[in-house]
N, C-alpha and C positions, 0 to 999 in steps of 0.2 A: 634519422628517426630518433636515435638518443638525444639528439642537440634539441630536438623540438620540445620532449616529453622533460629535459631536466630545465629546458627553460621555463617551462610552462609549471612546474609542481613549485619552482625555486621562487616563480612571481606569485604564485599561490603562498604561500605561506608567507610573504612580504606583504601581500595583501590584508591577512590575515590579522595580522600588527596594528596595521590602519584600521580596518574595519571595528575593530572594539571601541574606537574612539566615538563611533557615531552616537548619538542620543537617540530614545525611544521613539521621539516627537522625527528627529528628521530621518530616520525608516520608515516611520508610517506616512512622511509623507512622500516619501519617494514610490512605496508599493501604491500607494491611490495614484500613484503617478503612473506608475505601471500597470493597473487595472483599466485606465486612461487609455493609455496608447495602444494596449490590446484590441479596445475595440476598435479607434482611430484607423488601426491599419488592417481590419480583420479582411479587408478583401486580398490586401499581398498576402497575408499569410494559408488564406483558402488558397488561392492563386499558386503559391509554392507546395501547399499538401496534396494537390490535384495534380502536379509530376509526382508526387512519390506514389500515389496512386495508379498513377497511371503505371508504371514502372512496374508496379507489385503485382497488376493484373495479368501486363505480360511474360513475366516473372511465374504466372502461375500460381502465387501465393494462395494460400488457405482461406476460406471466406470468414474465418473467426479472426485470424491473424489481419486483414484487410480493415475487418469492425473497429479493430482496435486505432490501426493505424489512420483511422477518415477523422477528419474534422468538419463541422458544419459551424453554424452565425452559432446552434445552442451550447455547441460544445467550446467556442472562443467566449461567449458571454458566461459561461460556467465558470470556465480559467480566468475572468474577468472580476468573477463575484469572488471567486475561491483569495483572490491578491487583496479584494476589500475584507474580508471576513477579516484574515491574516491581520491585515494592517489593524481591524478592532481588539484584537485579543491582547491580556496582559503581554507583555516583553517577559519573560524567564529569566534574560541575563541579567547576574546583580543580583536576584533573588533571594533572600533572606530563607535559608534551609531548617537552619539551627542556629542556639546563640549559648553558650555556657561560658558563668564566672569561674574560675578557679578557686580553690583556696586561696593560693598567694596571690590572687587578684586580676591575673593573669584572663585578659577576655578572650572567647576564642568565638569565631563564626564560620557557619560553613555557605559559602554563599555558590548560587548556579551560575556557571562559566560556559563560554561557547566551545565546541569539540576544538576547533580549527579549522582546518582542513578537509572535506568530504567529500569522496568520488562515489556518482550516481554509474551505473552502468546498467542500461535499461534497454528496452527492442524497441514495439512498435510505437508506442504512443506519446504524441507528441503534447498532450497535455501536460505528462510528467514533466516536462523541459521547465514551463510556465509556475507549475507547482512547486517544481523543489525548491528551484532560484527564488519562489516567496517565501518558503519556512527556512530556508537558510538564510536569507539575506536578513527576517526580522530577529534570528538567535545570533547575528552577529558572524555565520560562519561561509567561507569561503568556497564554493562549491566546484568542481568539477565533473560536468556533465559528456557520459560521451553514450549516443544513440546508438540504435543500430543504424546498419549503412540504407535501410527499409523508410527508414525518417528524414535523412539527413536535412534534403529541401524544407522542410518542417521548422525542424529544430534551427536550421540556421534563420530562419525566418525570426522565429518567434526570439530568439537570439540576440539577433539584431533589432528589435522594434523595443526588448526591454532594456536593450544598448540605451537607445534614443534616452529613455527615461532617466536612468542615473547621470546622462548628461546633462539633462534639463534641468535637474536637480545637484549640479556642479562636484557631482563625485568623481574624479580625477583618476582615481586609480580602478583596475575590473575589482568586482563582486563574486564573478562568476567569469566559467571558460568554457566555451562550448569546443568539445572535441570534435572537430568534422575531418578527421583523414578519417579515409574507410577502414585503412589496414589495423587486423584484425593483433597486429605485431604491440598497436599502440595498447592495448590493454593490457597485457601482461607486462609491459613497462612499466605504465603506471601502478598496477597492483605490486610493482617491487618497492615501488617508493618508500617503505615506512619511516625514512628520515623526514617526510613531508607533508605527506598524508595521514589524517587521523582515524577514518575512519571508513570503511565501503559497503554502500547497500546498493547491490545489484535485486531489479525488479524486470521480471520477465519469466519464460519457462524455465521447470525444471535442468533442461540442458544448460542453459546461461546461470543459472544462479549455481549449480554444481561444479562448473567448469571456476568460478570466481575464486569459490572458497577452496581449489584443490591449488590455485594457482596464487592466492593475497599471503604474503606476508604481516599483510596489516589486516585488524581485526574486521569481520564478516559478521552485519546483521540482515538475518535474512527469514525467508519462509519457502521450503522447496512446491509445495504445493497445496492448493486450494483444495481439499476433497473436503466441502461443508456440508451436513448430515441437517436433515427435520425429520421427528421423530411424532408422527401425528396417537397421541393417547388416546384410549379410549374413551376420555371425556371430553376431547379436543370437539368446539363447535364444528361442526363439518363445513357449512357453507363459508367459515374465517379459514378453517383452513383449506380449503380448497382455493381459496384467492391465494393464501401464503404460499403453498407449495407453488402453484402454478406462475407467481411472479417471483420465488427465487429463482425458478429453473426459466424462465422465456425472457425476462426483461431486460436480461442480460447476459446469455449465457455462455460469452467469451472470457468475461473476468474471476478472480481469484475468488469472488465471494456467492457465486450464484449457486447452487445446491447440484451437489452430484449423486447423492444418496436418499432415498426417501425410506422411512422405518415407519409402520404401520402395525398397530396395537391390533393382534388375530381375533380381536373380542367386535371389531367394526369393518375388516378387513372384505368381506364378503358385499358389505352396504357402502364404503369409501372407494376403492378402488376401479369400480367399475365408475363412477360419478369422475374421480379422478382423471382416469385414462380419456374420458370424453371431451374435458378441457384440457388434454392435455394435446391429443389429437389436434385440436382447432392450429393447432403452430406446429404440426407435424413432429410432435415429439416422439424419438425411438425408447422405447421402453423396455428395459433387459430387467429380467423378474426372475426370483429364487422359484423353485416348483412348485410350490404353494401359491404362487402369484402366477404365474404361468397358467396354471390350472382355473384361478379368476378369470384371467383375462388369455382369451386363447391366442390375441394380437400381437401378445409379449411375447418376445427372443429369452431367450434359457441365459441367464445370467453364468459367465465363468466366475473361478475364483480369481480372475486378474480384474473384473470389474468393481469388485469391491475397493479396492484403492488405487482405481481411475477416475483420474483429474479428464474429464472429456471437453471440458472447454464448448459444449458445441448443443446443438438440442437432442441429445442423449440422458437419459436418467437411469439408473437403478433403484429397483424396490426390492424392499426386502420387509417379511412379516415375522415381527419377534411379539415374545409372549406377555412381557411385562417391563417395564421401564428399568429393570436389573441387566435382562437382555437386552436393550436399546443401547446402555452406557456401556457395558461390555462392547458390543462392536464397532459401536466409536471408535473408542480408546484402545482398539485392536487395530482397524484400519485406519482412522484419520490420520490428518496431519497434523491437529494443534490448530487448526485456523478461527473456522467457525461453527458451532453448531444450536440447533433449535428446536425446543420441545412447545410443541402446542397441546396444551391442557387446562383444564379446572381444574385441575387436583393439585392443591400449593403444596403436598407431601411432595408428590411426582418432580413437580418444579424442582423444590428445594431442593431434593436427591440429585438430580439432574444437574442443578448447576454446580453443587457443592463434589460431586465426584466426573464430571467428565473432564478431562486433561486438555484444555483447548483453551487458548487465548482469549475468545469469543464466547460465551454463551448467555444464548438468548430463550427467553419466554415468551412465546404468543405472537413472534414477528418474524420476517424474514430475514432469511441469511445477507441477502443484501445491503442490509443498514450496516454492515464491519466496514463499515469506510468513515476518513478521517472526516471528510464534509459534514458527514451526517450525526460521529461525532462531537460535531464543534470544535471541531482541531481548526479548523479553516479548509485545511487540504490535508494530506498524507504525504508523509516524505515515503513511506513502505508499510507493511507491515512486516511483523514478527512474529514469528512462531517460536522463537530463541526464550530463555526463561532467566537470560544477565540482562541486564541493564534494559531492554523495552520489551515489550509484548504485545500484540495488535496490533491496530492504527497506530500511526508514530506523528507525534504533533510536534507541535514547539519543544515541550520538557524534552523529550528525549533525542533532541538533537544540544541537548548540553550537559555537561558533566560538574562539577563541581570544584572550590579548592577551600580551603580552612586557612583563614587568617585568626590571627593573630593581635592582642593587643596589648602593649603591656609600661611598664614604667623602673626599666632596667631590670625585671628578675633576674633571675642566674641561679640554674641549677646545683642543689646542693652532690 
């Protein structure tokens, strides 16, 4: 097990050397290469995601956790588009930051540089694999991907077909390393690596991303949990929001950014919530309500105080009815995580208060909590998100998978 993970981080940062030599042009065109051959092989790679499927069925696994880990033709053409988008966007590396002359003449520049080295450490889903190896590969940096053992047929899939690609396009040396030993030994090896490794974003549950950061020596950018708040005002259109609320929480309600909390202005509460719970009903949503919401709605389960900063992941909601968009930002920024949160209103006072004091990486006006993703962004894809407030925050694109360094330029100075 040592012999594997010191060979493996030792050709990663050899790699790493190499890879800054490529040019902008021949990245992009290796990811359209790779957007290419995704689809080319999309029936091996269904073909390989339908054992881990099947596996996780009999395994018992969780029907959120299963959501996660399925692929279909839309979900391979998604990771298909998401390697074209990539391949259009500026390159970051070499980027021009800052430029200042000196007195003594002395030029100085601070220009964007690639991290190096980057270990993914993620569960179910096997798009991450497709995703990362595209924002890494176009920032120049050397990635190290290890799934869980839930993906592995996936990931090696997808693996191997964007192998193909950097062949075809005559890069001689990996880009990327797909870790497929199951043993769970291999990741805390590698999170000792810090002579190698630059940098680690673990993406998955709570349990996995907590277990990272108790265990890296090398730096941790991360988000423990998704609890994303909408905050319907009491000028909020109802029938806008009744579409928002009801597609943060149903359209997806296995991921990091779907709504786990609904806050409802007591001035509409009486007239919204009933209309609410009837589209919410249509997808069998359980609905855990403070007593004042309870009392609306007699269908609703008596909310505890652990539901308030429960990540449910599943078609579960909580509602809660506060008095004024004072009280809305307060229990945000009491219970959330920093992720995502969203006020539906007319009222551009409400708004402004709203975004300008709640603590959250995210915040949105009149939309749903859904859109905190890098796609939808125009990142291309997401290497993670962050709830961290050093170096990224949110969706993570290009930029913040590169760091910087300050050159120099000059014509013998010498310090006096």
């Amino acid at each position: 097990m040592n012999d594997y993970v010191t060979q493996l981080v030792q050709k990663a940062r050899k790699a790493s050397f190499l890879l800054v030599s490529l040019s902008t042009a021949q990245k992009n065109r290796v990811l359209r290469t790779m957007a290419k051959t995704l689809i080319e092989h999309k029936a091996y790679i269904l073909k390989e995601n339908k054992r881990d499927l099947a596996a996780a069925q009999e395994n018992k696994l969780k029907q959120s956790f299963i959501d996660r880990l399925a692929l279909d033709v839309k979900r391979v053409t998604q990771m298909s588009d998401s390697l074209r988008e990539v391949a259009r966007l500026p390159d970051p590396v070499n980027q021009l930051i800052g430029r200042n002359v000196r007195p003594n003449g002395m030029i100085l520049e601070k220009r964007r540089v690639p991290l190096g080295v980057v270990l993914i450490v993620y569960e179910a889903r096997p798009n991450v694999t497709s995703d990362c190896i595209g924002l890494l590969f176009k920032t120049s940096n050397i990635g190290i991907l290890r799934g869980g053992g839930a993906s592995l047929s996936s990931n090696r899939a997808i693996g191997k077909v964007l192998q193909q690609a950097l062949e075809a396009n005559k890069i001689t040396y990996p880009v990327f390393f797909i870790v497929d030993r199951p043993d769970r030994n291999v990741v805390d090896r590698l999170l000792a690596q810090e002579e190698y490794i630059d940098l680690v974003i673990p993406r998955g549950g709570e349990t996995l991303i907590r277990k990272v950061v108790e265990h890296s020596r090398i730096p941790v950018i991360k988000h423990y949990k998704g609890i994303c708040h909408i905050f319907v005002d009491k000028s909020a259109l109802q029938r806008m929001a009744l579409k928002v609320c009801v597609n943060a929480k149903v359209q997806r309600p296995s991921v990091c950014n779907a709504v786990e909390t609904i806050l409802v202005h007591r001035d509409i509460a009486s007239t919204f919530l009933p209309r609410l719970a009837k589209e919410l009903e249509k997808y069998k949503v359980i609905i855990k309500g403070d007593p004042q919401v309870c009392r609306i709605l007699p269908g609703a389960q008596k909310a505890g105080a652990a539901d308030w900063s429960e990540e449910y992941l599943d078609l579960i909601v909580a509602i809660k009815i506060v008095k004024d968009v004072d009280e809305a930002v307060l229990h945000i920024n009491t219970y959330g995580s920093r992720h995502t949160d969203s006020i539906l209103t007319r009222n551009d006072m409400n708004a402004r208060k709203f975004i300008r004091e709640v603590d959250s990486a995210c915040c949105f006006v009149n939309i749903s909590t859904r859109f905190s993703d890098g796609y939808e962004f125009g990142l291309g894809a997401e290497i993670g998100i962050s709830t961290d407030k050093l170096h990224a925050r949110g969706p993570m694109g290009l930029e913040e998978l590169t760091t910087y360094k300050w050159i120099a330029y000059g014509e013998g100075q010498i310090r006096e």
